[in-house]
C-alpha positions in Angstrom: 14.9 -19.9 10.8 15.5 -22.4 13.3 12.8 -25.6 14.6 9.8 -26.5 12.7 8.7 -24.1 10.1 6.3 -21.8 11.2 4.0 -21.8 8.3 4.9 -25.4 7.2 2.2 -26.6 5.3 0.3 -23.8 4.9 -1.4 -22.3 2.0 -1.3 -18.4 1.9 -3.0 -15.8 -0.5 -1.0 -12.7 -1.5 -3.1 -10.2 -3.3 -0.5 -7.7 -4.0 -0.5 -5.9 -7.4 1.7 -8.9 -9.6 4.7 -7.1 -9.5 4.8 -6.1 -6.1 4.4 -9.6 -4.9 7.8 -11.3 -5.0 9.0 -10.1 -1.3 6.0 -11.5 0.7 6.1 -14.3 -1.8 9.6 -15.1 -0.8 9.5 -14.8 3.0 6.2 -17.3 3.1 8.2 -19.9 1.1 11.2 -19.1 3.4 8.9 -19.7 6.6 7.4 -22.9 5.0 4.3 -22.1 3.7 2.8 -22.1 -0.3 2.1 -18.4 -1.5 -0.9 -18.2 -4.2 -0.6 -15.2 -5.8 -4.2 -14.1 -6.5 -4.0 -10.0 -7.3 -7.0 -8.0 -6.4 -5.3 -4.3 -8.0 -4.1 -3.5 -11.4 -1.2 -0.9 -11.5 -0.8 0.9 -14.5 0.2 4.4 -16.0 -1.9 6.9 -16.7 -2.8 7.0 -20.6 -2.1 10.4 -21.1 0.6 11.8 -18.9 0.2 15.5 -20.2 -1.2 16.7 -16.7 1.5 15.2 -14.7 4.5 16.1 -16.9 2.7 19.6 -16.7 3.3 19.9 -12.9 6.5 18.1 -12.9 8.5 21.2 -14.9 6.6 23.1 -12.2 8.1 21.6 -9.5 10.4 24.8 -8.3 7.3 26.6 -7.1 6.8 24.4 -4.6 7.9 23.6 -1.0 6.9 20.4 -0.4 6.4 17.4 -2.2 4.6 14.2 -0.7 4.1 10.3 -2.1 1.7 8.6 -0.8 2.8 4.9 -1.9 5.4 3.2 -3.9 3.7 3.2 -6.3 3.4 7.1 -6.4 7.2 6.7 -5.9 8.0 4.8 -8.9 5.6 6.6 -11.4 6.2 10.4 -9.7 9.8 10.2 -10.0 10.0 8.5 -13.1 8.0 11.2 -14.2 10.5 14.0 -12.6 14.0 12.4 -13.7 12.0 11.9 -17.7 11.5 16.1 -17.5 14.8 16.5 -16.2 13.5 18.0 -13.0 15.1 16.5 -9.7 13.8 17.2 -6.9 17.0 19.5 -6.0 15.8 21.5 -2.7 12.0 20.7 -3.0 11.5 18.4 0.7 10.3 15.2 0.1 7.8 13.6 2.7 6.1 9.9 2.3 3.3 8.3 4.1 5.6 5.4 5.5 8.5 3.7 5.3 8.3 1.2 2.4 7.8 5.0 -0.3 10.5 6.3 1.8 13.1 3.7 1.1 12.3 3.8 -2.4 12.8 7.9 -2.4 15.8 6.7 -1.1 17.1 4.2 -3.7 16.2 6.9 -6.2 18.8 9.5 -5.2 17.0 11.3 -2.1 18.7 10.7 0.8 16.4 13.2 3.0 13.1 11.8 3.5 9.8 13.5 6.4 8.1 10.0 7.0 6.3 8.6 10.2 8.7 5.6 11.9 5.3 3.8 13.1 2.2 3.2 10.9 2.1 4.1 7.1 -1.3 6.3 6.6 -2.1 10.0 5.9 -2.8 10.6 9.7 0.9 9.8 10.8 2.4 12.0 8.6 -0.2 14.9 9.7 1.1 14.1 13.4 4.7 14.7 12.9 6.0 18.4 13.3 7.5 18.7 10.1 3.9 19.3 8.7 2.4 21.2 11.5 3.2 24.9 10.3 2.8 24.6 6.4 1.0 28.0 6.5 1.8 29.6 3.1 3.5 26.6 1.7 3.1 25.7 -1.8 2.6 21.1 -1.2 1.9 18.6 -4.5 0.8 14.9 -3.6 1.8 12.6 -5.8 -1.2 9.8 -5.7 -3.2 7.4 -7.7 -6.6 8.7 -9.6 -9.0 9.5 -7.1 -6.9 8.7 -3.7 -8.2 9.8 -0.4 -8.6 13.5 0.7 -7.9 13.7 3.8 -4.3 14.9 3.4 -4.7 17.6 1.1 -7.8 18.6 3.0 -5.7 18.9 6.4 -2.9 20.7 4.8 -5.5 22.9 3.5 -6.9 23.8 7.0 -3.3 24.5 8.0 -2.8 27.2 5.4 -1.0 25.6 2.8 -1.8 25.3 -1.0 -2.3 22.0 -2.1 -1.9 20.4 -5.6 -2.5 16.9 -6.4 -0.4 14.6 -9.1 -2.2 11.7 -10.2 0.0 9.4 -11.6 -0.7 5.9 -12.0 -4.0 4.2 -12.5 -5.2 1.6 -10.0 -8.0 -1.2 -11.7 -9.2 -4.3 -10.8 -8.0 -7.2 -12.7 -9.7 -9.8 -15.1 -9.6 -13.0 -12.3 -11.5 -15.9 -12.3 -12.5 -16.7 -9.0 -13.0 -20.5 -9.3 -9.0 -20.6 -8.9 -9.2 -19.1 -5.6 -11.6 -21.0 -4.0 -10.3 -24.6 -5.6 -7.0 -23.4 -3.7 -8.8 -23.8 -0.4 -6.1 -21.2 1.1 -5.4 -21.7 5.0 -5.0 -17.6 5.3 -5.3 -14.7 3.4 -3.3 -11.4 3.1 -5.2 -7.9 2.0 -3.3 -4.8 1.6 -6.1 -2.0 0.7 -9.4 -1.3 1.6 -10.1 -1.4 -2.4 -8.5 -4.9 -2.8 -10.8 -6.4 -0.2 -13.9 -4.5 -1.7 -12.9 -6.0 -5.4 -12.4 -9.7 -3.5 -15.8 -9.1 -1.8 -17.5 -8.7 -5.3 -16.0 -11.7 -6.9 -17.4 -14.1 -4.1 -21.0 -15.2 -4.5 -23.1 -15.6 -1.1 -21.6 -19.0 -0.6 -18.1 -18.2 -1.0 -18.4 -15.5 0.9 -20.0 -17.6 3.9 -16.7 -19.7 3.6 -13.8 -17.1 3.2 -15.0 -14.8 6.2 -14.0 -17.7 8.6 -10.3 -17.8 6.6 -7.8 -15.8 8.6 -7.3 -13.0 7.1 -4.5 -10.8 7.8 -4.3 -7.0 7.1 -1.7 -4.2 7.7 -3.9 -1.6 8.5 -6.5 -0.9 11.2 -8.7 0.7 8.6 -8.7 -2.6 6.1 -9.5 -4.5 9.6 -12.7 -2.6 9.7 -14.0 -2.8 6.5 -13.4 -6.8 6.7 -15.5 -6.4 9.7 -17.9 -4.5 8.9 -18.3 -7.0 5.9 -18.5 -9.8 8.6 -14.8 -11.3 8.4 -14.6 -13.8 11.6 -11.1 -13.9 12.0 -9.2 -10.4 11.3 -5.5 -10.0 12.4 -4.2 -6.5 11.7 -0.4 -6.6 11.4 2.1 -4.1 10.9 2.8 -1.9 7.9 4.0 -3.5 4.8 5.6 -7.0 3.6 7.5 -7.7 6.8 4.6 -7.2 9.2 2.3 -9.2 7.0 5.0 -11.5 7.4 5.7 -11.3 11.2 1.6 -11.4 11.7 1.7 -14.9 9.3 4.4 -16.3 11.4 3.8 -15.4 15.0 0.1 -16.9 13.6 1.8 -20.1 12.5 3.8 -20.5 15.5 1.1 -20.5 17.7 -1.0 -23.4 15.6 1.9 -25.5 15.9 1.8 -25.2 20.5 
């Protein structure tokens, strides 16, 4: 990176799930700026891992299976490769490209995912997924994900199972750390995370950290902040490197 840093100075908030952190971490301090890592989500296994495992061995009756995060990528396929049930024909589809490339670095070379944004609706727009009528589809998800994919797959005619296999939670923080930090920006990456940061601020807080830039890669995160009365709102691309692309192009332009 050539010229002045573009986030030089800067204090920026990643509230990524701890390990999941290290790559935006990395490209801030690369760019200049000082990451806090404040995590707003938990990720954990599920405590008893009965039901999956149960629909893992059953994985030949189906056509189709889709992960909707890596996170569903890392506990779904640890799951499969533990029963000794790879994925052999079954065709594999992902929300985006970040749970495709890890499909990928898990043995799967052919993966169905949208090139663009990383959501349920771009997957349901690409062809691959339009005549499902009498397919047999499992979603591998967190507890209590959204619906609106199995519930379109439904319309279409297919059978739909879900796999819930890893446990999202909010984590034990104590605010006080966040606010002393006086961050210069702030990066969100679920509509849950914001909703768990919104409940830690008191009315004060809150009154301060809706003018912080805040940076999110998804238009549907961008209207929750709203909606909560976030000033400043700059939707980015999908995962770490349009957060960081948003954060730079951002820095760039304080520094004209």
């Amino acid at each position: 990176m050539t010229g002045p840093l573009p986030l030089a100075g800067l204090k920026i908030v990643v509230t990524r799930p701890r390990d999941q952190a290290d790559q935006l971490m990395q490209g801030i301090r690369a760019a200049g700026g000082t990451p806090i890592l404040f995590p707003l989500l938990e990720i954990s296994a599920l405590p008893d891992p009965a039901p999956l495992l149960d629909l893992v061995n059953r994985l030949p009756e189906f056509n189709l299976a889709i992960f909707i995060s890596p996170n569903a990528v890392h506990y779904g396929m640890a799951a499969i490769h533990a029963a000794g049930a790879p994925p052999g024909a079954l065709k594999i589809a992902t929300v985006g490209q970040g749970s495709a490339s890890a499909v990928r670095k898990s043995g799967v070379a052919d993966v169905i995912a949208p090139a663009g944004r990383s959501d349920s609706e771009s997957l349901l727009a690409l062809p691959e997924l339009e005549n499902v009528r009498g397919w047999r589809i499992v979603i591998f998800r967190g507890e209590n994900g959204r619906e609106l994919l199995g519930d379109t797959l439904r319309a279409r005619g297919a059978e739909v199972e879900y796999a819930a296999c890893y446990r999202r939670a909010k984590p034990t923080q104590d605010v006080s750390t966040l606010l002393a930090a006086n961050p210069d920006a702030l990066t969100v990456t679920s509509s849950e995370a914001l909703a768990y940061l919104w409940e830690m601020l008191d009315e004060p807080a809150r009154r301060r950290f809706t003018g912080v830039p805040l940076f999110v890669p998804h238009e549907r995160i961008a209207s929750a902040a709203l909606a909560l009365g976030w000033r400043d709102v700059l939707p980015t691309a999908g995962g770490d490197e349009g957060l960081l692309s948003g954060l730079i192009a951002w820095g760039n332009g304080r520094h004209r």
